[in-house]
C-alpha positions in Angstrom: 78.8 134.8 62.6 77.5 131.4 62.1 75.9 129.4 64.8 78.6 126.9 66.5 76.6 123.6 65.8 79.3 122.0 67.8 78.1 123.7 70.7 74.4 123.7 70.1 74.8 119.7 69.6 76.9 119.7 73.4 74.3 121.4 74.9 71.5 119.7 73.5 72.7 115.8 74.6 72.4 116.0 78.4 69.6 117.3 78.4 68.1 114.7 75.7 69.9 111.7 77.6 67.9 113.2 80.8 64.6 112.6 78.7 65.8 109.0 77.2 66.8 108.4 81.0 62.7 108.7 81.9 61.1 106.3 79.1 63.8 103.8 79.4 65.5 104.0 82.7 69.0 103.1 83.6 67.8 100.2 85.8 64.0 99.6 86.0 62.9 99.3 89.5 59.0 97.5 89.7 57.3 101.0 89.6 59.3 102.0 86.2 58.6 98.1 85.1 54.8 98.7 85.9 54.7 102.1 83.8 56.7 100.4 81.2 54.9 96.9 80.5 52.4 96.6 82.9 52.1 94.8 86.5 53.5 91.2 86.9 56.0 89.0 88.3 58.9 89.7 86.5 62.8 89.0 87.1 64.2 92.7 87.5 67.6 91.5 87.5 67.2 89.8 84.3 65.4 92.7 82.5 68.5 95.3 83.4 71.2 92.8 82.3 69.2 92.2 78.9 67.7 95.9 78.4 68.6 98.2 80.2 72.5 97.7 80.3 73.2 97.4 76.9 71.5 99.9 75.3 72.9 102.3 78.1 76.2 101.2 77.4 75.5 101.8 73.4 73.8 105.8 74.5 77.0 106.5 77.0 79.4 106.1 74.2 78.4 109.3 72.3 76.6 109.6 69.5 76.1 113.5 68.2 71.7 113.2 68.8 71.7 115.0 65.7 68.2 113.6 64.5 66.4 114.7 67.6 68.3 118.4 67.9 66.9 118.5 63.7 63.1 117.8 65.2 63.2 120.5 67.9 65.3 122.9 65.9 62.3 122.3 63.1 59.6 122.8 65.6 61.5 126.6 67.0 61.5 126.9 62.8 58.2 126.5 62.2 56.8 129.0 65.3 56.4 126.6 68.1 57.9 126.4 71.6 60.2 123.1 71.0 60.1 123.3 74.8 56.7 121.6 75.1 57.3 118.5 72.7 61.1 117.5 74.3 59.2 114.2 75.2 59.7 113.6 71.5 63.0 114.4 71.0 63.6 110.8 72.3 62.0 109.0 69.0 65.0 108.9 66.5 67.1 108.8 68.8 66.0 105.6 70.3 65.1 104.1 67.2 68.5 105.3 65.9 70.6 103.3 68.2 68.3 100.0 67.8 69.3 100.1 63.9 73.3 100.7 65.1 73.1 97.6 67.3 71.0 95.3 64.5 73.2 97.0 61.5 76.2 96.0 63.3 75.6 92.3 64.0 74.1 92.0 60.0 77.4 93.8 58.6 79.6 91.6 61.3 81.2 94.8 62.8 83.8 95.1 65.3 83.5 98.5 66.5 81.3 101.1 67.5 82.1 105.0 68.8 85.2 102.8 69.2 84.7 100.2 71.3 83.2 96.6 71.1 79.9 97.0 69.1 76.9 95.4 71.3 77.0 92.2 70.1 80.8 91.6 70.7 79.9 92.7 74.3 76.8 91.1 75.6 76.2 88.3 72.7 74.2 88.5 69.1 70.5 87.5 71.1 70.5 90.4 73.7 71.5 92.4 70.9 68.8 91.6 68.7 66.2 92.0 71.6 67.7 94.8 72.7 67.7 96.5 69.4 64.5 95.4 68.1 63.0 96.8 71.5 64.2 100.3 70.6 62.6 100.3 67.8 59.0 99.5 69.2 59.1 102.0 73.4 59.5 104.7 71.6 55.6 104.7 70.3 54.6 104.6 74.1 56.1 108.7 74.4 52.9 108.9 71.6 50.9 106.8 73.1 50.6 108.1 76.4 50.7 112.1 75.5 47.8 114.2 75.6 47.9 114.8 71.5 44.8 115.1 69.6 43.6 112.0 67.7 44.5 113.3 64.5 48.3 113.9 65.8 49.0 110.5 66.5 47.3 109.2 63.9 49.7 111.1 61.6 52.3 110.1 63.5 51.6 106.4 64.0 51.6 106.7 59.8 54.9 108.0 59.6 56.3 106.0 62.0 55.0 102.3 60.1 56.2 103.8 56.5 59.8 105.1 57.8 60.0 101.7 59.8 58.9 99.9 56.5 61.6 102.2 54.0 64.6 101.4 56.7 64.1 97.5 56.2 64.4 98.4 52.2 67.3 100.5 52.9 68.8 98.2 54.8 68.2 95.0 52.7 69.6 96.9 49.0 72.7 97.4 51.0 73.1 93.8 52.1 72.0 92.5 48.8 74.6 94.9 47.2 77.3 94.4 49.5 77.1 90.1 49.0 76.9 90.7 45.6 73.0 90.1 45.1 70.9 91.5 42.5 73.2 94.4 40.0 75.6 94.8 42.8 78.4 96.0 40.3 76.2 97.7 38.1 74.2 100.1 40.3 73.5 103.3 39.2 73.7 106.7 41.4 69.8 106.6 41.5 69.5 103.4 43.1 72.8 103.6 45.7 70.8 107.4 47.0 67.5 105.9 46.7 69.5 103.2 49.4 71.3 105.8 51.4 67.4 107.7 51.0 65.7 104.6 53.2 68.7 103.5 54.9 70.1 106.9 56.5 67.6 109.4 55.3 64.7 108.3 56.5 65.3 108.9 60.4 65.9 112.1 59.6 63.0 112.2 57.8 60.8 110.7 60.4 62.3 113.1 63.1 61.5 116.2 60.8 58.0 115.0 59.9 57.2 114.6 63.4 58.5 118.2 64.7 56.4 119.6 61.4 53.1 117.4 62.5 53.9 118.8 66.5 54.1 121.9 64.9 50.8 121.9 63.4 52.2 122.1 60.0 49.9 121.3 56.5 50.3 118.4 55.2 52.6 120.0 52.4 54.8 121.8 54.5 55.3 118.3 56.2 56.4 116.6 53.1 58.6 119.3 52.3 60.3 119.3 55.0 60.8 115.8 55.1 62.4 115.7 52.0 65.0 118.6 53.3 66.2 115.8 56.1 65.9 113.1 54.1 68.5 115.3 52.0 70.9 116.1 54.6 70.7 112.4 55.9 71.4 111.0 52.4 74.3 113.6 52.7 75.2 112.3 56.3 75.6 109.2 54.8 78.1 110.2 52.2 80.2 111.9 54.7 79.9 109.0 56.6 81.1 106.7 53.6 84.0 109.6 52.8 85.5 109.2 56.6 85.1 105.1 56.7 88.1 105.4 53.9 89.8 109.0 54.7 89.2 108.9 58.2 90.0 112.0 60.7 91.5 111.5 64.2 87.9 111.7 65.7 87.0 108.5 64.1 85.4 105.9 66.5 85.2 103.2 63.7 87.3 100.5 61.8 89.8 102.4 59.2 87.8 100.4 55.5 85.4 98.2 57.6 83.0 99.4 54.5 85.7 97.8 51.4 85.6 94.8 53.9 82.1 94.7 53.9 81.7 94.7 50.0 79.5 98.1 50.0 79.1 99.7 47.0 79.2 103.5 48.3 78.7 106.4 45.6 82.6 106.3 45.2 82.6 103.0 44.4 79.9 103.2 41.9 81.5 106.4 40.5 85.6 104.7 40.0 83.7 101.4 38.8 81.8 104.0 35.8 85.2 105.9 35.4 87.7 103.5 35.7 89.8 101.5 33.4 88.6 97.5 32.8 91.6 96.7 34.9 91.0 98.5 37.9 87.2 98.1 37.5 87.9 94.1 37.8 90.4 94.7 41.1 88.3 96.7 42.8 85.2 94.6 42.5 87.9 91.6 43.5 88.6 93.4 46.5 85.5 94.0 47.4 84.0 91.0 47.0 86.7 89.2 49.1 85.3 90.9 52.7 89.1 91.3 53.3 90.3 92.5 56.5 93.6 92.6 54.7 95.1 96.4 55.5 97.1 96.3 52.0 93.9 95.0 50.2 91.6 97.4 51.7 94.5 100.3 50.6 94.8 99.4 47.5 90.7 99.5 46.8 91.2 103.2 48.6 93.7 104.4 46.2 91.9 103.0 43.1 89.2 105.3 44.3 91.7 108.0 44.8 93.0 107.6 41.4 89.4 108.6 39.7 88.8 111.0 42.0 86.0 109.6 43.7 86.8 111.1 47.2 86.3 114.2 46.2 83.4 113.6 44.1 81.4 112.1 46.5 82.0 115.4 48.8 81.2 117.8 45.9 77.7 115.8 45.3 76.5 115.5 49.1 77.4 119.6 48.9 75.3 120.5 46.1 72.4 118.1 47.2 72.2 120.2 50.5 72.4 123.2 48.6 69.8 122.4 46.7 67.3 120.9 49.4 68.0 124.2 51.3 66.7 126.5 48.4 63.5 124.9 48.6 62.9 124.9 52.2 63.9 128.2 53.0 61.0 129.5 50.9 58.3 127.8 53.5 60.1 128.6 56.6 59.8 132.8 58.2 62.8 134.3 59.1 64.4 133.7 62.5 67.3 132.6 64.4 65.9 128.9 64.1 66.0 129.2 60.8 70.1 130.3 60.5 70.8 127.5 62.8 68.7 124.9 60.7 70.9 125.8 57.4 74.5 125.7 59.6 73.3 122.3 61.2 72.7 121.0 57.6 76.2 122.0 56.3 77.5 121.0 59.3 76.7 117.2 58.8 78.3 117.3 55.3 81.6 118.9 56.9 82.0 117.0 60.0 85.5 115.2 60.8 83.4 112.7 63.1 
């Protein structure tokens, strides 16, 4: 019987919140301040309504912690005790939820795990602190562990280059999607090597750091890192696949993507399959940022029409299948290891 990811994913988020909970608090108190940034005279009041409150408010919503269940799951894989490196866990999750609240003020959003996005809520400049801040704690769960040297030095390294590829990732998308650079001519290569920075690379950073905790060689560790960065680009094409064909479990805008102009993989396949006509709408459509409901239909059923849907699903499939036949070769046999390739099929499959 296969492993009920579901589940594992339930069980693993308390007790991951419970870690978040002791790096950043719910309200900082001056001994949790002190441990945090040091002593000083500092407004507590002012530091819980700016930090602490919003990105508590982003974490309560939800959110499957899928990147920091991959990490341990990859550490039990590998022949550690995941049990010893939870502090960790917390890395891509943190820094996961700083790029949802800085993503969704750059794309203009209006909801997230369907309510208000941050910056709706508490204002574009907490946001941005907020988010930005995220991205940087995290290094202290590093910095203050008993690792060898060598450990977070190889962490510190992935860290800077995954931190680097998600400002890449990030910027193709909103070059493409305001119609910069070869936004209607972009080939598959170039929207996954996107989706590859953008969305895989977290994954990739939280796999790379359960292989380094691990004590991994340094080729396992690429390997591996490649196999999320795989089922993250995958993630992403689900993701893309439910933003137009959306389930009842859906916590976002119904086509917030066709109002945002992105060129997803079944835009660039109906604009390389479809007729001149509908190649011209779409792109219209697209580049009008409508919020229209019988625009952004229309641009959905052009996409139907070529068959793009289903495609897209069919792609992100075999690309999992594929990254999975050269990772099971590195990694022995155990129950880690069954879980590992249903929690990869899972993200493809998912109705949220």
């Amino acid at each position: 019987m296969s492993p009920d990811i579901k589940k594992i994913l339930a069980e693993k988020k308390p007790i991951i919140d419970k870690i978040i909970e002791k790096w950043i608090p719910r309200a900082y108190d001056e001994k949790t301040l002190a441990r945090t940034a040091g002593t000083g005279n500092y407004d507590i009041d002012a530091v819980n309504k700016v930090i602490t409150e919003p990105i508590w408010d982003l974490l309560d919503r939800g959110g499957k912690r899928w990147r920091p269940t991959l990490m341990l799951l990859i550490i039990e894989a590998l022949g550690k005790d995941p049990e010893e490196y939870m502090d960790f866990a917390a890395i891509p999750e943190l820094i996961h939820n700083g790029t949802l609240m800085v993503d969704d003020i750059e794309d203009d959003s209006e909801l997230r795990r369907g309510k208000p996005c941050t910056h709706k809520k508490f204002g574009i400049d907490i946001s941005i602190n907020a988010g930005n801040m995220l991205y940087y704690l995290p290094m202290q769960i590093v910095l203050k562990s008993r690792l060898s040297p060598e450990k977070k030095s190889k962490i510190y390294d992935t860290y800077i280059q995954e931190m680097i590829n998600i400002s890449f990732g990030q910027g193709f998308d909103i070059a493409w999607h305001r119609g910069l650079g070869k936004a209607d001519d972009i080939t598959e290569a170039q929207y996954l090597q996107m989706c590859a920075f953008k969305t895989g690379t977290l994954a990739r950073m939280a796999a790379k750091l359960g292989a380094i905790l691990a004590d991994a060689d340094d080729k396992t560790i690429e390997k591996i890192g490649r196999f999320a960065e795989t089922i993250g680009v995958a993630f992403q094409i689900q993701d893309d696949i439910l933003n137009i064909q959306p389930t009842k479990e859906w916590g976002k805008e119904i086509g917030d993507d066709i109002n945002e102009g992105k060129r997803t993989l079944m835009v660039i396949h109906t604009l390389k399959k479809a007729s001149d006509e509908d190649k011209k709408r779409l792109i219209q459509i697209l580049n009008m940022h409508t919020k229209d409901p019988e625009l952004i239909k229309e641009a959905i059923d052009i996409m139907k029409k070529y068959g793009s849907i289903k495609y897209a699903k069919e792609y992100a499939r075999k690309m999992v299948g594929d990254a999975w036949k050269d990772v099971e070769k590195i990694l022995p046999e155990s129950d880690a290891k069954k879980i590992l390739k249903s929690f990869a099929e899972f993200l493809i499959e998912r109705e949220i």
